[in-house]
Residue, then its C-alpha position, 0 to 999 in steps of 0.5 A: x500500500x502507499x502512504x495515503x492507504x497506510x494512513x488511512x488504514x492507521x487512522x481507521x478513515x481519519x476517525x481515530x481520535x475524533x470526539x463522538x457520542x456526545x451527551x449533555x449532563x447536569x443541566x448542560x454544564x458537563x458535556x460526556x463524549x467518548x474518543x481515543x488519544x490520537x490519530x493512530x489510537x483505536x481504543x476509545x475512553x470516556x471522557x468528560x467536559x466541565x463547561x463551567x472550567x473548560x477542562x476536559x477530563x479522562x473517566x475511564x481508559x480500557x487500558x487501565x480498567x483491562x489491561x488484558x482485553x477480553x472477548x466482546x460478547x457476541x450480542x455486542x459485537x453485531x450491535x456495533x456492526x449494526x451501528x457501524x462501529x469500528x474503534x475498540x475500547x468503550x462502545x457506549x455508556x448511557x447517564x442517570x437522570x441528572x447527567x452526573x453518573x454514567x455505566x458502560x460496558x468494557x470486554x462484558x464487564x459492567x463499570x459505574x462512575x460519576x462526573x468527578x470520580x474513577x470507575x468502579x466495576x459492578x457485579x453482574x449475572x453474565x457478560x453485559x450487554x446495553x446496561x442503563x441507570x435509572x434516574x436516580x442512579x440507584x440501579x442497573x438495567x442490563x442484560x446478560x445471556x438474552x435475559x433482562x436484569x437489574x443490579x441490584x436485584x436480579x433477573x427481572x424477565x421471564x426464562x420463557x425462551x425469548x431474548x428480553x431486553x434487546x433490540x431485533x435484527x431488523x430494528x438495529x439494522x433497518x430501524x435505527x432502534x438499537x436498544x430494547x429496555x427503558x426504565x419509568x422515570x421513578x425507577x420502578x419498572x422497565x419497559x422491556x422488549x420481549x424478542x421471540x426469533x423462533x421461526x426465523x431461519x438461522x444465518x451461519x459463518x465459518x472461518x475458513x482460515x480456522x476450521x478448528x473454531x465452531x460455526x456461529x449462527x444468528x437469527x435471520x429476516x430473510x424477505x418475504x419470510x417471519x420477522x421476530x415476534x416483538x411485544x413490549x411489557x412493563x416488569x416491576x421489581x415486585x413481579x408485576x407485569x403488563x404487555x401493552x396491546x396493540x395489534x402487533x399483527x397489522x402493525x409490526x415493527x417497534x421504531x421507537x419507544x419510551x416513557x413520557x411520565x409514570x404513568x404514560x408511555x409513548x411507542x411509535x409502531x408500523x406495518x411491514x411495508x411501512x406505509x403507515x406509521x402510528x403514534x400510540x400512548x400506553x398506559x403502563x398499569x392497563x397496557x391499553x393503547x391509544x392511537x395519537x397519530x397515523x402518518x401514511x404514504x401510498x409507498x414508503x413514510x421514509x423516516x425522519x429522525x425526531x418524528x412522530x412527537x409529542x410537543x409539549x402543548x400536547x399536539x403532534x408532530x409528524x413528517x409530511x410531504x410538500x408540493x406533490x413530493x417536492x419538498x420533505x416537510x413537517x406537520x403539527x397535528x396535521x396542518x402543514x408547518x413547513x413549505x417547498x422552500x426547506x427540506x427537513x432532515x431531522x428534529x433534533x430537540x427543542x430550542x428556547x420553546x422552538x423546533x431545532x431542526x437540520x435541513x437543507x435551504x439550498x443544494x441537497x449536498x448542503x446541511x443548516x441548522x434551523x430554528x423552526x416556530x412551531x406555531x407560525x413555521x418562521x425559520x432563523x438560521x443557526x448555522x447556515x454557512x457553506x457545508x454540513x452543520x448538524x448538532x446536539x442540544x441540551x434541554x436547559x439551553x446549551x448546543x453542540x454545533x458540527x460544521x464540515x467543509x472542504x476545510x475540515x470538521x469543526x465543532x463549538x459548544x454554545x453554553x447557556x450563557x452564551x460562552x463558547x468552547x470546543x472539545x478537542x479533536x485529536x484525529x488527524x488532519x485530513x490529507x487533502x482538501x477537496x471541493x469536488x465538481x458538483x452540478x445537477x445534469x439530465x432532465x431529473x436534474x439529479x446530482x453528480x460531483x465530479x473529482x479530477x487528479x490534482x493538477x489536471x491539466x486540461x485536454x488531457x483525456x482519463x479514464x472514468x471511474x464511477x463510484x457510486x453508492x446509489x441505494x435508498x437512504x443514503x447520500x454521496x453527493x454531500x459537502x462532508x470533507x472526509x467522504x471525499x479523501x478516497x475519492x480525491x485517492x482514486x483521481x491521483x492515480x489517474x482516473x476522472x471519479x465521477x458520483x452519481x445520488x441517482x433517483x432513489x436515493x436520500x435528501x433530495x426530494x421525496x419524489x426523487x427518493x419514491x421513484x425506488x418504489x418497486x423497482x431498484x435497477x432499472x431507476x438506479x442504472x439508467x440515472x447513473x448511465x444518464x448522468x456520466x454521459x450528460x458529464x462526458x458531454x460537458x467535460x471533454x476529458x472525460x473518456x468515456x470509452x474507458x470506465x470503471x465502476x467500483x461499490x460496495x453494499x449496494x454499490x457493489x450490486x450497482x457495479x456488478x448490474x452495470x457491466x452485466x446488463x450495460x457493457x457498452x457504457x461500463x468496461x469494467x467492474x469492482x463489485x464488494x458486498x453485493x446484495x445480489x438477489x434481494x430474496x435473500x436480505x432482510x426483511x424491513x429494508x428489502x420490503x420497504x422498497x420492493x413489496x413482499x416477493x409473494x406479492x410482486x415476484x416479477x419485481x424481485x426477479x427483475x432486480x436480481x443479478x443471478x440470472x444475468x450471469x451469462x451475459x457478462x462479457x467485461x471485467x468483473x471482480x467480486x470481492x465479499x467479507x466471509x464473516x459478513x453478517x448485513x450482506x451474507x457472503x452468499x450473495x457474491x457466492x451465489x452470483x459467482x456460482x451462476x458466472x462459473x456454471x455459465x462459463x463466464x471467467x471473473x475473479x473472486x476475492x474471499x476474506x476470511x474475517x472480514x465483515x461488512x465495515x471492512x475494518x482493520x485496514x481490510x479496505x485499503x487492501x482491498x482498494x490496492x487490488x482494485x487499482x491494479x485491476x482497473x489500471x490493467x482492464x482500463x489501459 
């Protein structure tokens, strides 16, 4: 590998170092994050920040604590998996109620300590998983061995054979739900999740490099097939429990949920297919439910973080559409808030008695901060410079503002009073500041960016490589400086990178993320075929009878579909991770976009790969992690097995231990081999 890789693969993508997982506690003053001790250091300690002093402070170091590092539980490692969590050492911590006290899990033992002290370990059942205080700091909720329990106390759920406790594969993985317990304001009972994967088929991983080890399995929500049955019940430390009802037959999935007082829990519930999304409250005594809200879309509700909600004059909160799909709004109770002039991304809390929201004013690839008047849908900017700003926020007035441009990622807390402070960050300095070439072209007006080597002289004509992501949810074309290094790599070595946000994916308008409903490839492969040539037209140096396309994820099913269904346009491909017969990933992202395959199995053969194997007639390299467990290594398998039995030569790399995330500098290796493969196949 060259310096550039190395570096990356050191700084696990210039992340190492860099403060995260901020939280704010005793009433805005203490500011707790995690973050390691520098640029090349994966473990991460917990850390906290006395505004009143602006001295940081060191809580808690692995290091210290576990000089010799166990294993992590299992449960814990396919959690930070989900959370696409790469760094070592303490994963999470959650606070008391009043933000002075934190618990975290370290290696399966469970710690405690407070603002000012050192951390102290506390007995437990088993190895830990997700343990949380109750308000008062007085006990523990964890879970151990698929059981719920409290310290001290005990177990508190039931050995019925179900996971208590914790949050499903389709919750964590497509839900952004990544926890399954949440104690009552006055610590005397839990809301816990009861998870029954009984009927689920069972997905297993070998490690090829080490027969001697035992195989692991995990539940699975293959599409089309049984998704975990999941109740909600509240469990008292005297025995009590109640299960709150609701018809979990129409209504599924559990998105979010949690307690609003003592005696009222608010959930937020779905069908399978997501079209509708309801607001329940609870009572905990009664387990009887009440619908608040119903938000409906005829082919997805996408998500919006922050909604539904309860306001606090009591009315309701819920995304809604604008402009026949022009623009991603709010609504209060159902009477539009926002109009076509804001796209609402995400609601991030409440701001001296107005809605804190992320959005974006102008160019999708952009991101403000927002104050939003519920009452009259007046907007006042926060952070509306150039670039991406997001932020954390405080109930007692205190803000943690993230700006990122082509200059870097800066972050400033705003105290209460008015004072401003920064934690420090310790990551490296990126290696290149990029500002890519950024224009919306074809008729659909979708967004492209374009990165040419430095010091491009014009009239030099380069190979084109497009790398694309180009799936639902998420976002390429966006100002974030770090997203752009590898890109800024690849154009060094001589190649003109080209990406496409073809229709389909997020934060451009609801009608360019809904033209997905039913169908991937066709919408994915004929925008991104649209815009390279529309790019070809106005940048002459653009060669377009030279172009590669790499991805991974759903990347990797746009690089393999490109040079199997168009040869003409695209030359040669590398393909990792893909998703290659959408009947074999999960249920609630695969179903959301494409139906149930019983329903609409003309859809699912449409978008899969397999049968297109004999017409491959380009270079196609697949590359596939044999220890991932988002897209199961079957998928390129699986496509490799059609190519072989259709006589059709392409390459396989197999990586034992690899996972989905490509951590440990597993994708800079992995990108060396797809240079030496595009510099031979593009020459």
């Amino acid at each position: 590998m060259d310096d550039f890789l190395r570096q990356s693969a050191a700084t696990a993508r210039f992340t190492h170092g860099s403060p995260r997982a901020f939280s704010f506690g005793d009433a805005g003053r203490l500011l707790w994050f995690l973050r390691s001790t520098g640029p090349t250091d994966a473990v991460e300690s917990l850390w906290v920040l006395d505004t009143a002093t602006g001295e940081e402070t060191l809580l808690a170091d692995p290091r210290v604590l576990a000089p010799e590092p166990g294993e992590l539980p299992s449960i814990e490692r396919r959690l930070r998996e989900r959370t696409r969590l790469v760094a070592a050492g303490i994963g999470t911590y959650a606070l008391s109620g009043d933000g002075r006290r934190a618990v975290f899990p370290l290696y399966g033992r469970l710690y405690e300590v407070a603002c000012d002290g050192t951390p102290a370990p506390v007995p437990t059942a088993g190895p830990v998983f997700d343990p949380r205080p109750a308000a008062d700091g007085s006990r523990t909720a964890y879970v151990a061995d698929d059981a719920l329990h409290t310290v001290p106390g005990g177990r508190i759920s039931p050995d019925d054979g179900a996971r208590w406790g914790v949050a499903e594969f389709a919750a964590a993985e497509e839900l952004d739900r990544t926890r399954g317990h949440w104690w009552s304001p006055d610590g005397g009972a839990l809301l816990a999740a009861r998870v029954d994967e009984s009927a689920l088929q069972r997905r297993h991983f070998t490690d090829p490099a080490h027969p001697e080890l035992p195989a692991e399995d995990f539940a699975y929500p293959e599409a089309g097939g049984p998704n975990a049955d999941v109740q909600l019940w509240v469990l008292r430390a005297d025995g009590g429990r109640v299960r709150l009802d609701w018809d979990a037959t129409a209504l599924p999935y559990v998105s979010d949920a949690g307690w609003e007082s003592e005696d009222e829990i608010l959930l937020t519930v779905q069908d399978r297919l997501q079209q509708n999304v309801l607001l329940l409250t609870a009572d905990p005594a009664t387990g009887r439910t009440r619908e608040l809200s119903r938000t409906t879309h005829p082919h997805w509700v996408d998500p919006l973080p922050g909604t539904p909600a309860r306001l606090p004059d009591g009315r309701v909160l819920t995304s809604a559409d604008v402009g026949d799909g022009a623009a991603r709004g709010l609504a209060v109770d159902g009477e539009p808030l926002t109009g076509e002039d804001v796209q609402i991304r995400a609601v991030a809390g409440i701001h001296r008695d107005r809605l804190l929201v992320e959005a974006a004013l102008r160019d999708p690839s952009e991101q403000q901060v927002l104050l939003l008047d519920p009452a009259t849908g007046a907007l006042t900017p926060l952070a509306d410079g150039p670039g991406v700003h997001s932020v954390t926020a405080c109930a007692a007035g205190a803000l943690l503002l993230t700006s990122a441009d082509a200059d870097g990622v800066r972050r400033t807390l705003y105290t209460a009073d008015g004072r401003e402070l920064s934690p420090r960050d310790l990551s490296a300095p990126l290696p290149f500041r990029v500002v890519p070439a950024l224009e919306r072209v074809t008729e659909r007006a979708v967004p492209t960016a374009l990165v040419l080597p430095r010091g491009h002289v014009a009239g030099r004509r380069l190979p084109v490589l497009m790398d694309s992501y180009g799936g639902p949810g998420a976002q390429d074309v966006c100002a974030e400086p770090r997203r752009w290094q590898h890109r800024q790599w690849w154009a060094d070595q001589g190649f003109a990178v080209v990406t496409v946000d073809n229709r389909g994916t997020a934060n451009v308008s609801p009608a360019h993320t809904h033209a997905m409903y039913r169908g991937f490839s066709e919408v994915t492969l004929d925008d991104q075929v649209a815009a390279l040539r529309a790019l070809g037209a106005r940048h002459g140096d653009l060669d377009l009878g030279r172009v590669g396309v790499r991805g991974w994820s759903y990347g990797g099913y746009l690089a393999a579909m490109a040079v199997l269904r168009r040869p003409d346009v695209f030359h040669a491909a590398a393909a990792g991770a893909a998703p290659t017969d959408f009947r074999h990933y999960d249920t609630a992202y695969t179903e959301r976009y494409l139906g149930l395959p019983q329903d609409d199995p003309e859809v699912y053969e449409r978008d899969s790969l397999i049968p297109d194997a004999p017409r491959l007639t380009r270079p196609l390299l697949l590359v596939t992690g044999l220890a991932d467990d988002n897209v199961h290594p079957s998928h390129t398998l699986r496509l490799s097995q059609a190519l072989t039995d259709a006589g059709r030569p392409h390459q396989l790399l197999a990586l034992p231990g690899v996972t989905h995330m490509t951590p440990g500098g597993a994708r800079e290796k992995i990108m060396a081999l797809e240079l030496e493969f595009f510099r031979r196949e593009l020459a």
